[in-house]
N, C-alpha and C positions, 0 to 999 in steps of 0.2 A: 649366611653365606660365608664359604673360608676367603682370606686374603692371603694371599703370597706373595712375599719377597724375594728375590734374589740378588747377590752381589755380584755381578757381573757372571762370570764362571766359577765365581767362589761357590757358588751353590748354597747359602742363606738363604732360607724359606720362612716366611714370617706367617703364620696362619689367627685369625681370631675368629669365631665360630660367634653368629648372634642367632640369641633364639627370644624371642620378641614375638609379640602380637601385631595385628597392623596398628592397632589405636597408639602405638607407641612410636609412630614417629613422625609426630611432630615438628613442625617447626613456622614461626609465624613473620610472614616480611610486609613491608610497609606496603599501604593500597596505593600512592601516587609514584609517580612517574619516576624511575631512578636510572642512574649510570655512575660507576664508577669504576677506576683503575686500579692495578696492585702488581707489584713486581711476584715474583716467585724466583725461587732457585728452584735448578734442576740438578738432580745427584744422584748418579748411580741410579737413573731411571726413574725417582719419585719428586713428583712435584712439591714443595716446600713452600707454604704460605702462613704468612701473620695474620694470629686473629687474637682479639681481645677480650679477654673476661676480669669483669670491675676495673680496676686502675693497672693491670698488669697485660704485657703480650707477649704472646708463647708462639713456637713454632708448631705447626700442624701437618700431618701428612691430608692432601688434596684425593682424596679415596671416592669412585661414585664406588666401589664396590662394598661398602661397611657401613655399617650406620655411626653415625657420630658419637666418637671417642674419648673421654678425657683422662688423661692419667690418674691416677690415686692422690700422688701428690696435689697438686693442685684443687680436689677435690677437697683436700682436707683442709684446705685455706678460703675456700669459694663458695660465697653462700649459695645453697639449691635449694630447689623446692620440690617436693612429692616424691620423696627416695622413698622407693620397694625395692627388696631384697628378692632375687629372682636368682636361687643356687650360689654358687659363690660371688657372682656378679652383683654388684648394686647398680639399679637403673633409675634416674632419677631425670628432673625438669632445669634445667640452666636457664636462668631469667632474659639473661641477653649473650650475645655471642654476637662482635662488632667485627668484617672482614671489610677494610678498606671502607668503613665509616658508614657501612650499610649494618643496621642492626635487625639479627633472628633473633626475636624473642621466642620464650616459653618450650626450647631445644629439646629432645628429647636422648636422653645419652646414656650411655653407659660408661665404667668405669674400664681404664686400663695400667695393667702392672708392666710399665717400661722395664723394671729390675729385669724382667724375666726375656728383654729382647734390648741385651747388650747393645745391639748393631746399627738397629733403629733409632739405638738412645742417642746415638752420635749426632743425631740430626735433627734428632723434635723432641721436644718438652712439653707439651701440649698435650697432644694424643692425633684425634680423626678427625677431620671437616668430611661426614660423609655423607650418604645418598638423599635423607631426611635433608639435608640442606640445600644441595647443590641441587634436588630437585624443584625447588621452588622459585628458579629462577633458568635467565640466562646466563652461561657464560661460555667467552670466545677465548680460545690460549691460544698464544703467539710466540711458540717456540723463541722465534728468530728474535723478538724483544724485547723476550723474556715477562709478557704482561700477559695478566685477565683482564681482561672485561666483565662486569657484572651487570647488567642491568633487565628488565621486565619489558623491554621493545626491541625489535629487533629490525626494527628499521634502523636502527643507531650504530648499526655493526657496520666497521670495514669488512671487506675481503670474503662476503657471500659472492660476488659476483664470478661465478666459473667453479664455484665450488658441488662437490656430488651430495646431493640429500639423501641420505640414512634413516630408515622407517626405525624407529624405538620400540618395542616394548616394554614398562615396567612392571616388576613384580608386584607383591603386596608389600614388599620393604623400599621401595622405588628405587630399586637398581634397576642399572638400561640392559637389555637384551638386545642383538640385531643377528641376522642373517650372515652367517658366510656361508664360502663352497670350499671346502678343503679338500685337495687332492680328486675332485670332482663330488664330490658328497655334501649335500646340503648341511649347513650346523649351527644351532641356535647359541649363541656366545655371548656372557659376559663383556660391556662394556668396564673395563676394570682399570682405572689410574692408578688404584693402589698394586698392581701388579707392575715388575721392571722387566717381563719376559714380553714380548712381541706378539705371541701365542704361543697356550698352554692349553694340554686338552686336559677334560677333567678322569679320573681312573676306568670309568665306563668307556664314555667315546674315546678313548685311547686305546682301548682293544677294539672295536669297532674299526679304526682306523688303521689299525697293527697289519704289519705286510705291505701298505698302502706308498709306503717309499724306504730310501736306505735309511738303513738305521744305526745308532750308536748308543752303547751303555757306560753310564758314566757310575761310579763304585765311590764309594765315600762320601755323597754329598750328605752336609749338616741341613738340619731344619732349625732355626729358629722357631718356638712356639710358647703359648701363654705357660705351657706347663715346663716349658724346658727346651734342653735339644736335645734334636736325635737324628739316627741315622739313616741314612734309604738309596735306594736307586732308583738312578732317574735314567730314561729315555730320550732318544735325543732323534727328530726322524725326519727329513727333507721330505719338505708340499712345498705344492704353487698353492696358495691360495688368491681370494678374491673379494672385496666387500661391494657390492654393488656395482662398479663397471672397473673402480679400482682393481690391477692384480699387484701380485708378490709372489715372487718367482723364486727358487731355490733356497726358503727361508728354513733356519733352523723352528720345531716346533716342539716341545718339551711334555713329557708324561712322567707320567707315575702312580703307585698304588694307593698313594695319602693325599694323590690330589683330589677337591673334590668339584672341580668345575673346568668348563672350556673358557681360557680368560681372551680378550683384545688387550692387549696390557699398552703402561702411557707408552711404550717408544714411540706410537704411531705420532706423538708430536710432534718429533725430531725433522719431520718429514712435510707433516700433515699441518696447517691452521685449524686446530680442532672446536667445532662451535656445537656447545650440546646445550637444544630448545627441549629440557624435558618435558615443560608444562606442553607441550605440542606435539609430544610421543618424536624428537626428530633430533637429529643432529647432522652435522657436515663437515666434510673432509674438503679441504684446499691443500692443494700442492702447491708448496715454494721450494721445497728441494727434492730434487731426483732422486727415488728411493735404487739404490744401487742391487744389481739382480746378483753382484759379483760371490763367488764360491764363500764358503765356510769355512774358518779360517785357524786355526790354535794353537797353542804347543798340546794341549790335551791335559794340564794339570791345574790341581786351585791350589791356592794356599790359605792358612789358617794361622792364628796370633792364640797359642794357649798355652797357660802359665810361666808366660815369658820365654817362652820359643817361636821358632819361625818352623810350622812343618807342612808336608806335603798333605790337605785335604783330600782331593778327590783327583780320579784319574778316569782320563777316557780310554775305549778298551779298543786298542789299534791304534792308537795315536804315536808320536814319536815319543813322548814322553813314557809310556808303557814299554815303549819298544827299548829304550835303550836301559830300560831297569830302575827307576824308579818305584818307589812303595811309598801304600800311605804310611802316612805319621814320621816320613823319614825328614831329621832336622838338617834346616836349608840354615847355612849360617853368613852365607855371600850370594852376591848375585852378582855376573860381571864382573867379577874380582875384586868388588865391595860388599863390607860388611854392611848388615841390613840390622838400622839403625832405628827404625822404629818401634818404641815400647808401651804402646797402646793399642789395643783394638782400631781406635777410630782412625789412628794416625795409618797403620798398618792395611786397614781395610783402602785407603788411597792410594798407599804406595804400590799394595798387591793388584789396583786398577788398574794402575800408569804402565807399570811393566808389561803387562798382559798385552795393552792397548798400541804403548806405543814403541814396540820391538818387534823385531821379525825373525831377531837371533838370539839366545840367551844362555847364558852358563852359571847353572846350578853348583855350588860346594854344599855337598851333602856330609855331614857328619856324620856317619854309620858305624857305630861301634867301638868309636874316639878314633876311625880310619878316616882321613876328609878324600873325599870321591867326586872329581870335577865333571860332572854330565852338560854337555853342548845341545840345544835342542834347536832345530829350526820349528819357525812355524809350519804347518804342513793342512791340505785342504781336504778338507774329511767330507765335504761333498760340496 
């Protein structure tokens, strides 16, 4: 199954393709009784948790959508056992894998090249806590406190009470599947944490679904991928949807040609206390904050940090920012009448968040041809 990222409206797509048998994923937890806590960060939509291998701890992306991941790096320091070569991929056994003092033995994982996903590097070192793991237990996320819960009882858990139970299905890789209704159409969906999009349809049910509300094309967006980046157009298309009694009203829903699945991706934390019982086919959704129904909101542009410039990535088509003449690739050298002083990807990738997020007016100095050209944009509501 693909994973995808996205950086906000930057349009970063992070994809890793596992092709594995079932017998390969493993992973093995204690028979008595356990509970434990663990903070996480949240960033740009991925959950962010420590896990430990031998005397060292590495940051992990929290994924039910992948099977468990480890960088190269680390792999070349970390003793394993039962590495097969499977195409370019080596898949191999991690003896133990320690999250908040709960030890998976005998892991089953594969190998990953950060080199090849700049973006992601910003934030983990480690690689994937994925499906093989996080299915063999409980665990409860609590946005608002930033903790998991891990444990094998789920009598031990706050905050079931009032909460909506979600029937699971898993695959042969024990990723979660559940039920929506989109736009009134029944749709089997990826339960997906390693996803920062809300909902994504995969390239099939997104023609399936085409015509089904308004829509918008966004031009320029990057993929981040194992093999490199590249280029594509994305879809951008207003549904209500619905997961069991829960609805979502006027959300944005994201397609494309190189997608290859319909995701639930983690935002629903933001909103939701999410408790996923996979050994019991179930998970559940608590509200503690009101999921807002309010319009879609943008200037209609991303930005990108390449070879030490600031330029114009993608653009929405109707947006003000199309409107008033903006191009990709055009260098942005001020925002606000400030020079844009970040010279790193990762640094850049926060800065190009904060603006987006927390303005509602903004003036681009575009450098076009050594002419500097001051573009004003408001935000404006695309549906």
């Amino acid at each position: 199954m693909a994973m995808r990222f996205f950086f906000t409206f930057l349009l970063f797509q992070l994809f890793y393709s596992i092709n594995l048998n079932a017998q390969q994923n493993d992973a093995i937890i204690p028979k008595d009784d356990f509970y434990y806590e663990l903070p996480f960060e949240y960033d740009r939509g991925a959950i962010i948790i420590k896990a430990r291998l031998g005397n060292e701890t590495y940051n992990f992306l929290f994924d039910t959508g992948a099977l468990s991941l480890i960088s190269n790096e680390i792999k070349s320091v970390y003793p394993i056992a039962g590495t097969q070569q499977s195409g370019k991929n080596s898949n191999f056994y991690a003896d133990s894998i320690v999250i908040a003092g709960l030890a998976f033995k005998n892991v089953a994982m594969r190998t990953l090249n950060l080199t090849n996903l700049p973006a992601l590097k910003c934030k983990i070192n480690g690689g994937f806590i994925g499906a093989n793991i996080i299915s063999k237990c409980i665990w409860q996320i609590d946005y608002g406190s930033r903790k998991i819960i891990v444990t094998n009882d789920k009598r031990k858990l706050p905050g079931l009470k009032g909460a909506t139970k979600i029937p699971v299905s898993l695959d042969k890789f024990k990723q979660p599947y559940i039920d929506l209704k989109i736009n009134g159409k029944k749709q089997k969906t990826l339960f997906d944490t390693g996803s920062n999009i809300l909902l994504e349809l995969g390239k099939t049910d997104g023609l399936k679904f085409k015509n089904t509300g308004k829509e918008i094309f966004i031009t320029g967006a990057a993929s981040e991928t194992t093999a490199g980046r590249k280029l594509n157009t994305v879809t951008v298309m207003e549904a209500n949807y619905s997961i069991g009694v829960l609805q979502f009203k006027n959300k944005p829903v994201f397609f494309g040609n190189d997608f290859e699945a319909t995701l639930l991706g983690c935002p629903i934390i933001e909103n939701y206390i999410v408790t996923l019982n996979f050994p019991d086919n179930e998970m559940y959704l608590k509200p503690f904050k009101e999921l807002s129904n309010e319009s879609w909101e943008r200037y209609g542009f991303g930005l990108k940090f390449e070879n030490g410039q600031h330029k114009i990535l993608s653009l929405f088509k109707g947006s003000n920012a199309e409107k008033a003449g903006l191009l990709l690739d055009d260098i942005v050298v001020a925002i606000n009448g400030d020079a844009i002083t970040c010279n790193t990807l990762c640094d850049c990738l926060d800065y190009f968040e904060s603006i987006q997020d927390n303005t509602s007016q903004i003036t681009l100095s575009v450098n076009r041809y050594g002419s500097i050209k001051n573009i004003t944009l408001l935000k404006s509501k695309l549906f």
